[in-house]
PDB file of N, CA, C and O in Angstrom:
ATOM      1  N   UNK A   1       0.850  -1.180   0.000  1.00  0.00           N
ATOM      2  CA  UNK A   1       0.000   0.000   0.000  1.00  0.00           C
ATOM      3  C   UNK A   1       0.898   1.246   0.000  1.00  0.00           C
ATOM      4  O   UNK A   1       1.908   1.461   0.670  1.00  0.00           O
ATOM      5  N   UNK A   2       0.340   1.943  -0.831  1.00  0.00           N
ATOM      6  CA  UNK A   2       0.921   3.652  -1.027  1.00  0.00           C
ATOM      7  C   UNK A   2       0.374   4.577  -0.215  1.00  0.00           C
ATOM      8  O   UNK A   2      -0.766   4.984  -0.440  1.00  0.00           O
ATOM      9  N   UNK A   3       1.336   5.175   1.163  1.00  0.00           N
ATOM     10  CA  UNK A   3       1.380   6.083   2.072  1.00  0.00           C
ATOM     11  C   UNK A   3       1.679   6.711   1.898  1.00  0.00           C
ATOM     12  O   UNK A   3       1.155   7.656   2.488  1.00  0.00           O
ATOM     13  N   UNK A   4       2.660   7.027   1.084  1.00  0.00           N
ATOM     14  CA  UNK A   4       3.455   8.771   1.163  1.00  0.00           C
ATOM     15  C   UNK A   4       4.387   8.037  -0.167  1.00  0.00           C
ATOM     16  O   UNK A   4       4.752   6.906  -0.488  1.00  0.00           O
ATOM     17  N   UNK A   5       4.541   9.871  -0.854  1.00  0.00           N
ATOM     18  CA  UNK A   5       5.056   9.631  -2.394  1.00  0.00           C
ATOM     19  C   UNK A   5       6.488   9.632  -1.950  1.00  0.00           C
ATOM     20  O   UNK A   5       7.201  10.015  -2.877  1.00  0.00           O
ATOM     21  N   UNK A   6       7.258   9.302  -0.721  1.00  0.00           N
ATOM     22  CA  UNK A   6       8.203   8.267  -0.660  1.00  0.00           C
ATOM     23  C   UNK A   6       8.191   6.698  -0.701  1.00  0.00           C
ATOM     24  O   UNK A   6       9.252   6.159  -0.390  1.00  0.00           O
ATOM     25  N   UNK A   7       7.450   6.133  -0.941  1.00  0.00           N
ATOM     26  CA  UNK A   7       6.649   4.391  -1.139  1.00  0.00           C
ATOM     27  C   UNK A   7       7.377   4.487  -2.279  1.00  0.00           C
ATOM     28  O   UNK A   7       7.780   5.350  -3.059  1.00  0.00           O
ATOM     29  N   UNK A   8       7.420   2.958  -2.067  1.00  0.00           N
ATOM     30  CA  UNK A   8       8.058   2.524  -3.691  1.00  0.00           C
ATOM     31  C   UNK A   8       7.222   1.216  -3.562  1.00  0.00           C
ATOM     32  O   UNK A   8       6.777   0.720  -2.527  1.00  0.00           O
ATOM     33  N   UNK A   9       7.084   0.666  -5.129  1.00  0.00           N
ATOM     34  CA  UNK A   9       6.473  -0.472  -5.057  1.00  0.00           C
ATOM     35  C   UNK A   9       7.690  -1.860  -5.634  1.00  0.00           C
ATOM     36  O   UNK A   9       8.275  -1.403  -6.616  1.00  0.00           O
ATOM     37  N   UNK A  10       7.997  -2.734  -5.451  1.00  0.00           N
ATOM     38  CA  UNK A  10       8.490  -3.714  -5.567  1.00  0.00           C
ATOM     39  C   UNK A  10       7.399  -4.835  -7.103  1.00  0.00           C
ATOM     40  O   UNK A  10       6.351  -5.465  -6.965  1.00  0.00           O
ATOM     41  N   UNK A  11       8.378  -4.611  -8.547  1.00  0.00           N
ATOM     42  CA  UNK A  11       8.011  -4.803  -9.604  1.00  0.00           C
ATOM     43  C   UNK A  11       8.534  -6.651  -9.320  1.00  0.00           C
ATOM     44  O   UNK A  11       9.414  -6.927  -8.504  1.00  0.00           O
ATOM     45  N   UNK A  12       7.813  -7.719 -10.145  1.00  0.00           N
ATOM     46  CA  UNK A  12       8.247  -8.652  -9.996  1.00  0.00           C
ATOM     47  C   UNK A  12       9.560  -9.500 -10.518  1.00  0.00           C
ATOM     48  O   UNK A  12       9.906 -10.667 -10.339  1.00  0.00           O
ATOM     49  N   UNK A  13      10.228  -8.225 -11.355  1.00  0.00           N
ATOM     50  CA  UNK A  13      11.569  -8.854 -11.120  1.00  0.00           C
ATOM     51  C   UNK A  13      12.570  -8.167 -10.025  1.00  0.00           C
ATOM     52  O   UNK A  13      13.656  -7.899 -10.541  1.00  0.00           O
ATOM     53  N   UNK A  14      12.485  -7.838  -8.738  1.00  0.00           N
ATOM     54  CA  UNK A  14      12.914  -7.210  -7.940  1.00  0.00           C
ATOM     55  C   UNK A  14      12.864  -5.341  -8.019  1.00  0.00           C
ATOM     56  O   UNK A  14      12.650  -4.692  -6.995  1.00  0.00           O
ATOM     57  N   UNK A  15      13.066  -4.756  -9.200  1.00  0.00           N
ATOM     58  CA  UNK A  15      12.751  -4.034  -9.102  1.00  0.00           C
ATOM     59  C   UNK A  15      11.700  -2.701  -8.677  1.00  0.00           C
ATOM     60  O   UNK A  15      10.474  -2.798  -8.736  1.00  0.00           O
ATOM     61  N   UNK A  16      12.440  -1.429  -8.234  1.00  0.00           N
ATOM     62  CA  UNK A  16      11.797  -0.970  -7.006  1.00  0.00           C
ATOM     63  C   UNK A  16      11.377   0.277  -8.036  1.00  0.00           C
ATOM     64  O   UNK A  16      12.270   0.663  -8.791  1.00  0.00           O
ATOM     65  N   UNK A  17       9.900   1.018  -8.125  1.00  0.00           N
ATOM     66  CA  UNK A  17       9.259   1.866  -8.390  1.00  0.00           C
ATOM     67  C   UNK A  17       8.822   2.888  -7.837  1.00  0.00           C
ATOM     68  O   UNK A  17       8.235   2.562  -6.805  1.00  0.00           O
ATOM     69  N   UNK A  18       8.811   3.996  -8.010  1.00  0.00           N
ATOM     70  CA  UNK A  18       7.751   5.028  -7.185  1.00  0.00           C
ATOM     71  C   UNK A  18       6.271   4.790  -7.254  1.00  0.00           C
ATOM     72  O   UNK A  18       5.650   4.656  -8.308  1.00  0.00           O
ATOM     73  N   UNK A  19       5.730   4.743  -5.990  1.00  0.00           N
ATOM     74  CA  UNK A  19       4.375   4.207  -5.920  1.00  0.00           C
ATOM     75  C   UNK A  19       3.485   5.408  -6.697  1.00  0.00           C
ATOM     76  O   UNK A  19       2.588   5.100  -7.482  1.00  0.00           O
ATOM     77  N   UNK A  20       3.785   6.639  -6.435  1.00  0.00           N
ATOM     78  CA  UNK A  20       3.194   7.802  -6.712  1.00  0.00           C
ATOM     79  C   UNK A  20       3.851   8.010  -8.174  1.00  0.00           C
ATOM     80  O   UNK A  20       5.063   8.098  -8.369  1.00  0.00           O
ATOM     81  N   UNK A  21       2.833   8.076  -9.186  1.00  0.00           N
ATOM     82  CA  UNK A  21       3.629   9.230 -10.551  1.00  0.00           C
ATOM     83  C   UNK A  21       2.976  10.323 -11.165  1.00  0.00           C
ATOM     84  O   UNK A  21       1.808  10.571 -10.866  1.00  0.00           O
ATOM     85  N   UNK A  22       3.536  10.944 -11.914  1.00  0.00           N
ATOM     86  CA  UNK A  22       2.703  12.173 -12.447  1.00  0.00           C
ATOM     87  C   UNK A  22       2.703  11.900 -14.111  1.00  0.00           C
ATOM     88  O   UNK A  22       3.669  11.887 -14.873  1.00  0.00           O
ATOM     89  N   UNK A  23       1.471  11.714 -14.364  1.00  0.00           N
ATOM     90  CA  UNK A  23       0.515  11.259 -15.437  1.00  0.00           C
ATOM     91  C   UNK A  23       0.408  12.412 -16.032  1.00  0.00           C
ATOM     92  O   UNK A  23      -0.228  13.265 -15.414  1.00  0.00           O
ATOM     93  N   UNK A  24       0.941  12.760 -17.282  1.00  0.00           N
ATOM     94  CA  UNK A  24       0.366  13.202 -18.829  1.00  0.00           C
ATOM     95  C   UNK A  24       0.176  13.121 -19.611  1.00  0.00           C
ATOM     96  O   UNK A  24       0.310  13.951 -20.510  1.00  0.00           O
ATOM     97  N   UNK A  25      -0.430  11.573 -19.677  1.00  0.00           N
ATOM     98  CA  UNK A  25      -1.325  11.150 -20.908  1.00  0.00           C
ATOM     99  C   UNK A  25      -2.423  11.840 -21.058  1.00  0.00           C
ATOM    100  O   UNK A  25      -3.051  10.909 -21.563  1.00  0.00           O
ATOM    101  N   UNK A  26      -2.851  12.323 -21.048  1.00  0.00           N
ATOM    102  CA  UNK A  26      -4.417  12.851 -21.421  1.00  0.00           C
ATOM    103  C   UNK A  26      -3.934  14.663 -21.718  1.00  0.00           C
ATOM    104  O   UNK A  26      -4.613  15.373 -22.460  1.00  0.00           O
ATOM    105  N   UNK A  27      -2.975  15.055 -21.167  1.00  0.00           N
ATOM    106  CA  UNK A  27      -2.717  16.524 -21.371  1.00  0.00           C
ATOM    107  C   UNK A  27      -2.169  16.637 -22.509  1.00  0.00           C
ATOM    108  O   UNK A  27      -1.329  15.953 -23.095  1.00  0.00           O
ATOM    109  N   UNK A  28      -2.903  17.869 -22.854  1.00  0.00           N
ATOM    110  CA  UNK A  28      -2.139  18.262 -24.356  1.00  0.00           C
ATOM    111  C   UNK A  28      -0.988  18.471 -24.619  1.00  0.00           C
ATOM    112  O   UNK A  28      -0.323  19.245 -23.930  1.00  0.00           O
ATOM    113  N   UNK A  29      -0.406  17.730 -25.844  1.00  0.00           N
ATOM    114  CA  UNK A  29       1.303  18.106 -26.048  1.00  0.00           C
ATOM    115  C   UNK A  29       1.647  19.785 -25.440  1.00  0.00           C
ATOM    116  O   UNK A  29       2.259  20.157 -24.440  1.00  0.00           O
ATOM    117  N   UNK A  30       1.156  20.327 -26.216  1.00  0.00           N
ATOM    118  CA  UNK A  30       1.677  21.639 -26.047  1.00  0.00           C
ATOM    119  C   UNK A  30       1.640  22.176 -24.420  1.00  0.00           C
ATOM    120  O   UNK A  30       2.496  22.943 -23.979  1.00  0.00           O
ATOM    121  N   UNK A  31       0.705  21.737 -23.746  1.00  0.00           N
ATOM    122  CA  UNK A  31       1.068  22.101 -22.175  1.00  0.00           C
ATOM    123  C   UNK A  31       1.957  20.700 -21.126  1.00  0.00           C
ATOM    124  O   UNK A  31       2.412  20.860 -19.994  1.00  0.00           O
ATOM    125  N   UNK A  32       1.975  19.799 -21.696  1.00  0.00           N
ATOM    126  CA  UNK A  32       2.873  18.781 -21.130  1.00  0.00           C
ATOM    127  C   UNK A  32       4.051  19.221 -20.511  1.00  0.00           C
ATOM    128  O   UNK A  32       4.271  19.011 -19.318  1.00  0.00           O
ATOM    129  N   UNK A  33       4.993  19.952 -21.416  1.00  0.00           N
ATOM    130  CA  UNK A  33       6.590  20.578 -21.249  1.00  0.00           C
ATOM    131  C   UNK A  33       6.350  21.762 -19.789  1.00  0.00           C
ATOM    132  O   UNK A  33       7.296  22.009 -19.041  1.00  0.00           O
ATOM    133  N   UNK A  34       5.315  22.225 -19.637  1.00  0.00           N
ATOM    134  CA  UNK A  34       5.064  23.655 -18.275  1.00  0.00           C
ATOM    135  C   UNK A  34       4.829  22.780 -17.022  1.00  0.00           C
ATOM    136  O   UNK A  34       5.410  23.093 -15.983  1.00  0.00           O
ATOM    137  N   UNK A  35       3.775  21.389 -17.065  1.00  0.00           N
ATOM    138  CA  UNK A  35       3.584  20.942 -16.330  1.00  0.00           C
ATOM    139  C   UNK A  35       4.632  19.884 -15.611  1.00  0.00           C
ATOM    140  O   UNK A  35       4.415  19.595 -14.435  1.00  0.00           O
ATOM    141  N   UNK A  36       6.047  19.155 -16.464  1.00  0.00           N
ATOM    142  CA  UNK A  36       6.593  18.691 -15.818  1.00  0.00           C
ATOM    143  C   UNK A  36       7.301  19.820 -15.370  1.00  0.00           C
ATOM    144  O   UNK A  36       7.002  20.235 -14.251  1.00  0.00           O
ATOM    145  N   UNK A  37       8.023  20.304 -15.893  1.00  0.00           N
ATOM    146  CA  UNK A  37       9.086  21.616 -15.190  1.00  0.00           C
ATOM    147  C   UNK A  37       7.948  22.054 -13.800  1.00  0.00           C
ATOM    148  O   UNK A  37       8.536  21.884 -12.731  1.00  0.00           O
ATOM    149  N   UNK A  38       6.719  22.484 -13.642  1.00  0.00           N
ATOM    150  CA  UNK A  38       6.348  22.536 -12.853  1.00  0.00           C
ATOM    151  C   UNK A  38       6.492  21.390 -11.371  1.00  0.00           C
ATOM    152  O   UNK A  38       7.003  21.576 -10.267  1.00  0.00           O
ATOM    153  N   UNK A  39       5.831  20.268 -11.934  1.00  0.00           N
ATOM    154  CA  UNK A  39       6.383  19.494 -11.139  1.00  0.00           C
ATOM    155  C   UNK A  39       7.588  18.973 -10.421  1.00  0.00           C
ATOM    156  O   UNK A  39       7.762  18.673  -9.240  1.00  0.00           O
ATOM    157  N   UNK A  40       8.689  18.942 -11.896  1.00  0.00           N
ATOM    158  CA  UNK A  40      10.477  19.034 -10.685  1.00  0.00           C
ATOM    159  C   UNK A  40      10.292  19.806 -10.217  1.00  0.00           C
ATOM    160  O   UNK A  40      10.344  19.431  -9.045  1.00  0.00           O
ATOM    161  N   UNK A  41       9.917  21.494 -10.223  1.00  0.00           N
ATOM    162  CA  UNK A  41      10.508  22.370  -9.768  1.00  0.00           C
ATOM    163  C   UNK A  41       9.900  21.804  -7.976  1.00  0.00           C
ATOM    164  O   UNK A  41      10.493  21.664  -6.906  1.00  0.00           O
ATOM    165  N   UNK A  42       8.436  21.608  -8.415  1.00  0.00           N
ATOM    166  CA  UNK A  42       7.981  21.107  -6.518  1.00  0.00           C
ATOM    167  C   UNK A  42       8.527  20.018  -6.016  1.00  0.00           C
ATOM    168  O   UNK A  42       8.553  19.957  -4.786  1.00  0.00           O
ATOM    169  N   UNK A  43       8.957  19.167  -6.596  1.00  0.00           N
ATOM    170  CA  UNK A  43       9.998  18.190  -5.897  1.00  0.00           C
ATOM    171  C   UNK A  43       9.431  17.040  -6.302  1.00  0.00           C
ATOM    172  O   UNK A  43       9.926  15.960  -5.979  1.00  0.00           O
TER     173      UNK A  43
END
């Protein structure tokens, strides 16, 4: 279970994931590029 967007999830070949991600499939190309820079910039 995902508690805090420090969680990682454990993929079944050992590998470890961030439980939390930030999704821009559905956003338009042209605003995609503002919204990640937005997002690194918050951490």
């Amino acid at each position: 279970m995902i508690n805090s967007i420090k969680d990682t999830m454990t993929l079944y070949n050992g590998i470890k994931i961030p439980g939390f991600g930030f999704g821009v499939w559905q956003i338009p190309q042209d605003a995609t590029a503002q919204c990640v820079k937005e997002a690194i910039k918050a951490g």
